[in-house]
N, C-alpha and C positions, 0 to 999 in steps of 0.2 A: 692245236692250241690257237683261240684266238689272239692276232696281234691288235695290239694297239694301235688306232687309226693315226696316231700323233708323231708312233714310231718309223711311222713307213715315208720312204726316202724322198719317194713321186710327193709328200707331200710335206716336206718339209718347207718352214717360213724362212726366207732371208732373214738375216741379221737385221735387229730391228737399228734406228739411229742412235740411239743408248748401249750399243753392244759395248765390248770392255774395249773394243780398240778406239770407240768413239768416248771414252770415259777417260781414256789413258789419255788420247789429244786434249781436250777440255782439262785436264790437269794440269798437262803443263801449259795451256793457253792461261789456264789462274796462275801458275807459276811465274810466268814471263810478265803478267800485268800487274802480280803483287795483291788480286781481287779476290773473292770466295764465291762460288758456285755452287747452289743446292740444285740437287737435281729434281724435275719433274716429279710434283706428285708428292715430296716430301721438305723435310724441314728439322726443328729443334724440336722433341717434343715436352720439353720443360715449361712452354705453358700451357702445356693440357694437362701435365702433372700437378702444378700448381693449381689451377680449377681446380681437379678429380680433389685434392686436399682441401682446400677451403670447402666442395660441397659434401664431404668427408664429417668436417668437423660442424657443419651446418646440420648435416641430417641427425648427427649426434645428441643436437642440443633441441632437435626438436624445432627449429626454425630455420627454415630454407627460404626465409622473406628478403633475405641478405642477400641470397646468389642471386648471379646474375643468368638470366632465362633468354632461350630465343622464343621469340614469337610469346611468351607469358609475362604480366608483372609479377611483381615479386610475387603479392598478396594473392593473384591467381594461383601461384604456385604454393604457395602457405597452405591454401584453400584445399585442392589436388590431395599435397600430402597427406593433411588432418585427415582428407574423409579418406585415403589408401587406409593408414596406420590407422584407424577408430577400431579393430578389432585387436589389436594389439596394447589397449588400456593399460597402464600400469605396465608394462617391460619396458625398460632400459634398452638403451642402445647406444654401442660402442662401435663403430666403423672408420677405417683406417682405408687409404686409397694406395694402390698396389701397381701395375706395370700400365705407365700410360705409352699411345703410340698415335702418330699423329699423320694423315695424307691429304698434305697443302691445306688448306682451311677445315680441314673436318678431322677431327682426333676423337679416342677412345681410353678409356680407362678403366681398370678393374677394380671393384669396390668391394673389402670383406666386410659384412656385416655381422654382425656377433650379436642377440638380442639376450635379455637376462630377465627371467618371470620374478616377479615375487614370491619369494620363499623354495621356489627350485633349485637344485643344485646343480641341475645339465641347465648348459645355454645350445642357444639355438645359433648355428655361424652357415656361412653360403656366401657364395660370391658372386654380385651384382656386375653390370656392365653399364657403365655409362658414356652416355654418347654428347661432343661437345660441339661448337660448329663459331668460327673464326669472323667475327664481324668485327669490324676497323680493326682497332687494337685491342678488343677483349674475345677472352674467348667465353661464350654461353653454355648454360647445360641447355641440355633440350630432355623435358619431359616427355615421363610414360611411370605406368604405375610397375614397370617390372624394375627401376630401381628399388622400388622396396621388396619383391620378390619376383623372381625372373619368369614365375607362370602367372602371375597377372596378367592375359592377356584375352581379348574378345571379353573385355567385361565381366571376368572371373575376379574374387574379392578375397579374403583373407576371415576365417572363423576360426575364435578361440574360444573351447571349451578348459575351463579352470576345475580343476574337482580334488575336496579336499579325500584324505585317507579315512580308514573309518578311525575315531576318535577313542583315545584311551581311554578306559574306564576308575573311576575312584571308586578303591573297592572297602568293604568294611575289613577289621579283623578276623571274620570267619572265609573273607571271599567273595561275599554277596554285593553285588553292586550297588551303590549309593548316589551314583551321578551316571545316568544312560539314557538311551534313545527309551520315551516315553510317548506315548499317545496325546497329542494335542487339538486345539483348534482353534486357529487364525482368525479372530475377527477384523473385515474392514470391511472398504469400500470398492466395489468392483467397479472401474469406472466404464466400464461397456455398456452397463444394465441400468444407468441413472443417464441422463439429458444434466449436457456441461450446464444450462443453467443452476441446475438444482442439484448440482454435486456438490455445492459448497454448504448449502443448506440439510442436505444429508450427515456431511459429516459432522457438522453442529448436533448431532439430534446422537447421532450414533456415540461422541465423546459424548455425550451426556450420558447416557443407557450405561455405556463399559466405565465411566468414571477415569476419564485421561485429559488433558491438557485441550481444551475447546478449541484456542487460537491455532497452537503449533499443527493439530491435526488437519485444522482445515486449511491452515497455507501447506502442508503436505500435500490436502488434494488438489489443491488448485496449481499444485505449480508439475503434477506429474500430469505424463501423458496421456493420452486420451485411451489407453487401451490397458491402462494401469490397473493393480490390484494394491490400496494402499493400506498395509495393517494399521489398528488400531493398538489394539493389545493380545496376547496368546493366552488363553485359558488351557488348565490342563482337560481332558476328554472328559474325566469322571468330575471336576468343578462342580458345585452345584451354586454358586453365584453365577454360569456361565449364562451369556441371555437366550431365551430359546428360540427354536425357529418363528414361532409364531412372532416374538417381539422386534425379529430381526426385519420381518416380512413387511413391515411397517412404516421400515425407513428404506426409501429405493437407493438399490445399490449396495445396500450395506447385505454381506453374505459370511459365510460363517465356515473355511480349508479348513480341512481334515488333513493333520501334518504330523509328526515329532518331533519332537526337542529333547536336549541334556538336562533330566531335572531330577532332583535328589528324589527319594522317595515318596514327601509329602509335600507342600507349601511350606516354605519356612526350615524344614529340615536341617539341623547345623548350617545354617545360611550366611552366618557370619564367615564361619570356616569355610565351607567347601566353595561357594560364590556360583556366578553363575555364567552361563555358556548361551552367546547371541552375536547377532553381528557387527562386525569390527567397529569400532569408534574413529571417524577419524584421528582423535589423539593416538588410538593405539596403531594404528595404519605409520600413523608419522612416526610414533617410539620406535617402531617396530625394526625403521633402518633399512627396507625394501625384501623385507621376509614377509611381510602381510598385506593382503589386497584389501581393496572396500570390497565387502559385501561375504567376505569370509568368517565360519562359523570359529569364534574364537573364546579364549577365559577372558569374560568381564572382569571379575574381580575373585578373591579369597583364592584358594589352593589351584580352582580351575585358572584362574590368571597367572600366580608364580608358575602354573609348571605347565605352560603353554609350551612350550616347544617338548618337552615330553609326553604329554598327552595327545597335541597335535597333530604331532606326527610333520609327514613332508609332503605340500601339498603337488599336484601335479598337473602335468598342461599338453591338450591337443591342439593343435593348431592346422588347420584343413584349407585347401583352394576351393572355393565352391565356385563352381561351374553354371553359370545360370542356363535355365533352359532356350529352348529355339523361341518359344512364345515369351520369354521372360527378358530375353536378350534386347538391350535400345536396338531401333532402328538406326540404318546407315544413316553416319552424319552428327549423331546427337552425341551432345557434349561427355554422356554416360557411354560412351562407346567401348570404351575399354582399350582403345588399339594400342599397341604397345610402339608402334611407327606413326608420331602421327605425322598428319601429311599436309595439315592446314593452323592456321592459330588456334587457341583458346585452349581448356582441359581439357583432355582426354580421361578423366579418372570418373569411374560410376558413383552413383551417388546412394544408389538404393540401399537399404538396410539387409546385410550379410545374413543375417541371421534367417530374416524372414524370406531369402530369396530361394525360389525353389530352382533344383539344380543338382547336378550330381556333385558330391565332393572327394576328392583325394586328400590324403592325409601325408603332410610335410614336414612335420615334426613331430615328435609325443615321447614326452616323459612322465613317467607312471609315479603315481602318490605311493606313500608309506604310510600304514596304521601309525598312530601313537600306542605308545606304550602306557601298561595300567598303571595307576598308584596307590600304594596298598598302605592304609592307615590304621588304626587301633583299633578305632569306635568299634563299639558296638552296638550294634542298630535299636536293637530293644532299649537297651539302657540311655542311647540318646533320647530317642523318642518317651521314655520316662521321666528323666531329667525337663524333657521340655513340658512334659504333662506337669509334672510338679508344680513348674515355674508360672505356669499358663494364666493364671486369676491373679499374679505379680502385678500391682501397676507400677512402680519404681523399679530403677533399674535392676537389673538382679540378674547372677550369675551361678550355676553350679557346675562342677566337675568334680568326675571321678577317677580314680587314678588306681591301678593294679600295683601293692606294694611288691608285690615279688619281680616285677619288671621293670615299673615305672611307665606302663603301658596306658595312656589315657582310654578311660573307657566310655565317657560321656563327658562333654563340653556346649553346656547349652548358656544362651544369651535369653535371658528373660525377654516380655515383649516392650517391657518399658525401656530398654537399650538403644529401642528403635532402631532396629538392623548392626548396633556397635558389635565389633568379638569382645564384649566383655570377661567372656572366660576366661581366657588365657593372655588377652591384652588389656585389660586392663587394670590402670595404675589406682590404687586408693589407699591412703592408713588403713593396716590390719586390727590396728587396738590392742585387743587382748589377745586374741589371737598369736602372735607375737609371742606371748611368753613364753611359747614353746623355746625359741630361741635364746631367749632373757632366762631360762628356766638352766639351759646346756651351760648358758655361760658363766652361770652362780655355780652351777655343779663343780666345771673344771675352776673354777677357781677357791674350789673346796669346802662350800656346803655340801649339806644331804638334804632327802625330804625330809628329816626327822630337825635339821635347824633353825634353832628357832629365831623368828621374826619379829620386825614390828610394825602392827597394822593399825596406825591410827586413822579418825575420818578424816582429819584432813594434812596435808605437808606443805609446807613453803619455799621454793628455792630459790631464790635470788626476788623476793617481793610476789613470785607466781605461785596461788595456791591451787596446787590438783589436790584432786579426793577423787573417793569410788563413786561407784556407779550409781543410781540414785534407789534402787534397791537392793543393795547389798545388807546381807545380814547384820542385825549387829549384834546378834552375838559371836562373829569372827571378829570382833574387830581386839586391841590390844596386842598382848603377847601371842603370838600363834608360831608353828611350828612352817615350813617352805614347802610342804605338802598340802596344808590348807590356805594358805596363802594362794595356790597356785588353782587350788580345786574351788574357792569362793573369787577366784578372781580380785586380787587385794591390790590395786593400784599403788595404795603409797609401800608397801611393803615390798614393794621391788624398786620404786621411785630411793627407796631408804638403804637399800643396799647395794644404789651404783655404784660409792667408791669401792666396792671390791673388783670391781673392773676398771683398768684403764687401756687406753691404746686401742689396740684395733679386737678388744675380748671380746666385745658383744656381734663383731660385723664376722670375726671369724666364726662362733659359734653360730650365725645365722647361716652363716656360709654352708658348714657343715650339714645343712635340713635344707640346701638346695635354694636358700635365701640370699640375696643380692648380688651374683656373681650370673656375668651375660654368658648364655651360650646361645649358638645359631642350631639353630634342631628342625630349621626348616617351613618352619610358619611361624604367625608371629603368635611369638610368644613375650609378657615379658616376665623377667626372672626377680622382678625388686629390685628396692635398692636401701642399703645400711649407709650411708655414708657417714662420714666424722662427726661428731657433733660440733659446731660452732661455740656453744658458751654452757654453763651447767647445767642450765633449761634446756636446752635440747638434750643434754643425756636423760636428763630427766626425763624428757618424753619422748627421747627412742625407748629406756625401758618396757615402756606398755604399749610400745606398734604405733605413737606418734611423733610428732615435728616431720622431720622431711622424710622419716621411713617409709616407706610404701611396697605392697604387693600385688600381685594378681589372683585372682580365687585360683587361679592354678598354681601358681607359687605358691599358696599355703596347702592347699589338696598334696602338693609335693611333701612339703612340712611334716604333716601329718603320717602320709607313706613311710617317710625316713624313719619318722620312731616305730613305726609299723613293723617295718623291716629290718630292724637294727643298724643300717648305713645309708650312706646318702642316696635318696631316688628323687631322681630328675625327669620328668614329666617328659614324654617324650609320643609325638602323633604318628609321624611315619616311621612304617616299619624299618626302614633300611637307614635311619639317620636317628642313632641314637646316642646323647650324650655322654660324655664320661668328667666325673666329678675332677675339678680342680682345689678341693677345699680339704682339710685335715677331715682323717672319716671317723666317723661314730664308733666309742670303744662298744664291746658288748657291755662295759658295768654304766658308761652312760646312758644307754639305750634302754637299758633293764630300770633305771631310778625314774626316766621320763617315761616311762611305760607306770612305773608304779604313780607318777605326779598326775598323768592324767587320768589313767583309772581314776583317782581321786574323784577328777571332776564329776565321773558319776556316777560315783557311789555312793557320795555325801555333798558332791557340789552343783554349779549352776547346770551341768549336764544331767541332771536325776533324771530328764523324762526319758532317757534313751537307755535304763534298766529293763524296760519292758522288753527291750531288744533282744537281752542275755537268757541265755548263753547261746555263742561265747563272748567272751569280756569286749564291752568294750571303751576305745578311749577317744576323750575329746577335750577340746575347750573350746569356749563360747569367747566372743568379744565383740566390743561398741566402741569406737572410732570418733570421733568429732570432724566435724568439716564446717569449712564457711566462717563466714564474716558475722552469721544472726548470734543474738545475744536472747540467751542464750544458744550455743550453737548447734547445728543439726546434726545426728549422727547417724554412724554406719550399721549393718547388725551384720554379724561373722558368725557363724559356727563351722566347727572343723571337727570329724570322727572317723575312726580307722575301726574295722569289727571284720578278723576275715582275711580276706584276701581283696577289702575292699576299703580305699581310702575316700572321703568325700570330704567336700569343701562348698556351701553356700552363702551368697554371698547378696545380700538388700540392701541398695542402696538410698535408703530413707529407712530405719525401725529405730525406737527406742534401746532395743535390748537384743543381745545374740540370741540369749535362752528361746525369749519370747518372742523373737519374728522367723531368725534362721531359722530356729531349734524345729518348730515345725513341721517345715518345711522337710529337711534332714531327716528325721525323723520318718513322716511319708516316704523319702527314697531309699531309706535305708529296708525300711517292712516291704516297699513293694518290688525290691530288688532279688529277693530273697528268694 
């Protein structure tokens, strides 16, 4: 067995002057003089603690301009850090200083750092060392790029790869995807292939061609880098507006990525509802609370937006020491040096771009993404794309949905083009009119009419000095004595106006309740459900009866409507499969159910529904109604129609027609034959 050369006797060292018998004298020499004695080489280390803390709570906030530096200004030191930390974008960081130790003017301190990515749920922690050195009375840090990671050294830098999970899919009612990776192509400006003079004048040419904003694009090219690629706008592959190569080839620099995107089936597809998938906004970066980076593929707006974090998924993060190579490395001396001692003034921190640096890398940290999760809605895909073929030659606003009365399952929600991108289907608010009486019709019932009682339908009524009348083609020969089955089937305005007082209190808002009308539920997207509120004075009962004054619906709250008596109890309109409603309203008898079944068969058997016989068999029911809005005199109205035939509830909805029969009807009519 070798002995230790230190162990052997021959060579052992005398007791140095500090041995304990010379510590034990010097004790009591401070004893006897009443003085304090530190010994060689050492000290208090509480002001290197105090530093290690203030450059602690400096590196935390992202500005070390504060500390105090040997041999660096502040500003040098700002400098250093920004370009160490520039691949660390967007993490956090929280560092706390930990066991400092201190020999005569030079001390040390250990530094946790703890970094936190956006939107990951592992942090990144490691323990730094930092080194401090005693001039007058303060004590300095002394830089090097291993305080922010302890292999920064010879000029090695810091690489973060960000990578989101694959993205949940929004699937239809059968399963089939409706929002997924599709075939695209990027148009912009490649800036390597144009001369910076004539990059500016490129992308003038090019927003003219794609149809985008001329100014915004070209202060986009001018203010990106020289090796930039700046889109324009994203066509999908099969586009046939998209520009071709040849016209691309025209403008220099402007080129045309082969990529994918999140994109519903066609252009436009439930657009309002399902929204769209691109990159982050700064508003939503900031909403976001440090879950979302720039540059992250996220929900713009509609169903992709509310259910971001379940579709998203969890994004995830590498983070690597890249090693520059021998010919990539600065030469000795140069401020990019990297050396983690430096041994003279100025930065020691590289400057080069990490990314582009060639070098080997080791990997220092990595947390792995998670897929988002799918979300599975009603629609269904033919019948959306029907509904929107419908709607298509609409130029006023206009809305249809269709609604599964045996579930309550929507099956088509399409937004006319006159909406111009609004969810008119299912958000939005308007008088239903006639419409309505389905409601107005339950609560004459429960208050003890039949269709068989009789009414009275004159042309015109007056309530409090305001004269309503019918529609301006209403029959006249409904008009006088009629029974509440033709009233209802000709759509008779004052004939319901005539029989409010048999309701008071809250009869008309419960009975609407009842058909899924004015009572809020959250079902997950927006929806809205109407609203019955109180009447104020006798004019407004008056024109809550026929679906005006402050009542209001959504085509999907009356498509509801419509289900309910379809179904004989209340159906509530409901998109995602796992988030479905349950009624808070008194539910439909089966002998109410059965009389508004027989009221609106009426309507087209003998009423303003007659064009939708050709549909039968089997039976079906509807009402039609015309709304007023505005300030014109005379004033502008709504057209509504609403039909159940099936297992199939629908609800159209124009917002400019004289007449339901005659604009909805239709309309209705088309989705109902080609539904079939």
């Amino acid at each position: 067995m070798t002995r230790r050369r230190d162990a052997s006797p021959a060579r052992r060292r005398p007791l140095a002057p500090w041995s304990a018998a010379g510590t034990a004298a010097l004790l009591l020499l401070a004893g006897c003089t009443g003085g304090k004695v530190s010994l060689p080489g050492q000290g208090s280390s509480e002001p290197v603690a105090q530093a290690a803390t203030a450059l602690a709570t400096a590196m935390a906030k992202d500005d070390v301009s504060g500390v105090g530096w040997s041999q660096l200004s502040g500003q040098q030191a700002q400098n250093d850090w920004t370009t160490t930390t520039a691949g660390l974008t967007g993490a956090k960081l929280a560092a706390t200083a930990g066991t400092a130790t201190r020999d005569g003017s030079s001390g040390s301190a250990t530094l946790q750092l703890v970094w936190t990515f956006p939107g990951v749920p592992q942090t990144w922690s490691y323990p730094v060392t930092a080194q401090f050195t005693q001039e007058g009375d303060r004590w300095l840090a002394r830089w090097t790029p291993t305080l922010v990671q302890p292999d920064l050294t010879n000029g090695a830098r810091l690489v973060v790869e960000r990578t989101q999970g694959t993205r949940g899919t929004i699937r239809a009612g059968d399963g089939t995807a409706l929002m997924s990776e599709r075939p695209v192509v990027r148009i912009g400006i490649d800036k390597t292939k144009v001369k910076a003079d004539q990059a500016a004048a490129s992308a003038s040419a090019l927003a003219k061609l794609v149809d985008v904003d001329a100014k915004s694009f070209v202060t986009a090219v001018r203010n990106a880098g020289p090796q930039a690629f700046v889109e324009a706008i994203t066509f999908r592959a099969n586009d046939r507006d998209r520009p071709s190569a040849a016209q691309l080839a025209k403008i220099d620099g402007a080129v045309g990525i082969d990529g994918t995107a999140v994109l519903s089936p066609t252009r436009g597809f439930a657009a309002p509802l399902l929204g769209q998938v691109g990159s982050a906004s700064k508003e939503i970066v900031d909403d976001s609370k440090g879950t979302i980076a720039a540059g992250d593929q996220v929900g713009l707006s509609g169903l992709e937006r509310r259910y971001e974090s379940r579709l998203g998924g969890t994004p995830g993060v590498t983070v690597s020491v890249r090693q520059p190579s021998a010919s990539a490395s600065p030469s000795a001396g140069s401020s990019a040096g990297g050396s983690a001692t430096p041994t003279g003034g100025g930065s020691t921190s590289p400057t080069a771009d990490p990314s582009a640096m060639p070098g080997s890398s080791r990997t220092v940290f990595e947390a792995a993404p998670k897929s988002g999760r799918d979300l599975d809605l009603t629609l269904d895909e033919d019948l959306q794309r029907l509904a929107e073929s419908v709607l298509a030659g609409t130029k006023p606003d206009s809305a249809l949905v269709a609604v599964r009365p045996s579930t309550g399952a929507i099956l088509a929600a399409a937004s006319g083009p006159g909406a111009d991108g609004a969810n008119s289907a299912t958000f939005g608010q308007y008088p239903p009119g006639s419409t309505f009486k389905l409601a107005s019709s339950l609560a004459l019932l429960r208050a003890g009419l039949k269709p068989s009682s009789p009414v009275n339908c004159p042309k015109t009524v007056v309530v409090n000095g305001q004269t309503f009348k019918n529609y301006n083609d209403y029959p006249a020969s409904k008009v006088g004595r009629i029974d509440l089955q033709t009233a209802v089937a000709n759509s008779c305005n004052t004939a319901f106006i005539g029989e409010r007082d048999e309701l008071s209190g809250s009869d008309l808002a419960d009975a609407a309740a009842s058909l899924g009308i004015g009572t809020d539920y959250d079902v997950g997207f927006p929806a809205y459900f109407g609203s019955v509120p109180a009447p104020r004075s006798e004019n407004e009962k008056a024109a809550s009866m026929i679906g005006q004054g402050r009542v209001q619906a959504s085509p999907m709250t009356m498509a509801g409507a419509i289900a309910s008596v379809q179904a004989g109890r209340t159906v509530l309109p409901y998109l995602i499969s796992d988030d479905k409603p349950t009624s808070k309203a008194d539910p439909l008898t089966a002998t109410e159910a059965s009389q508004l079944k027989q009221l609106l068969g009426a309507v087209v058997s003998e009423g303003s529904g007659a064009r939708l016989q050709a549909l039968e068999p089997p039976t079906v029911i509807a009402k039609t109604g015309t709304a007023e809005f505005g300030t014109d005199k005379p004033p502008q109205t709504h057209a509504w129609m609403v039909a159940a035939q099936g297992d199939l509830a629908v609800c159209v909805f124009v917002g400019l027609g004289d007449s339901g029969s005659g604009v909805a009807g239709p309309l209705l009519q088309d989705f109902l034959e080609r539904a079939r």
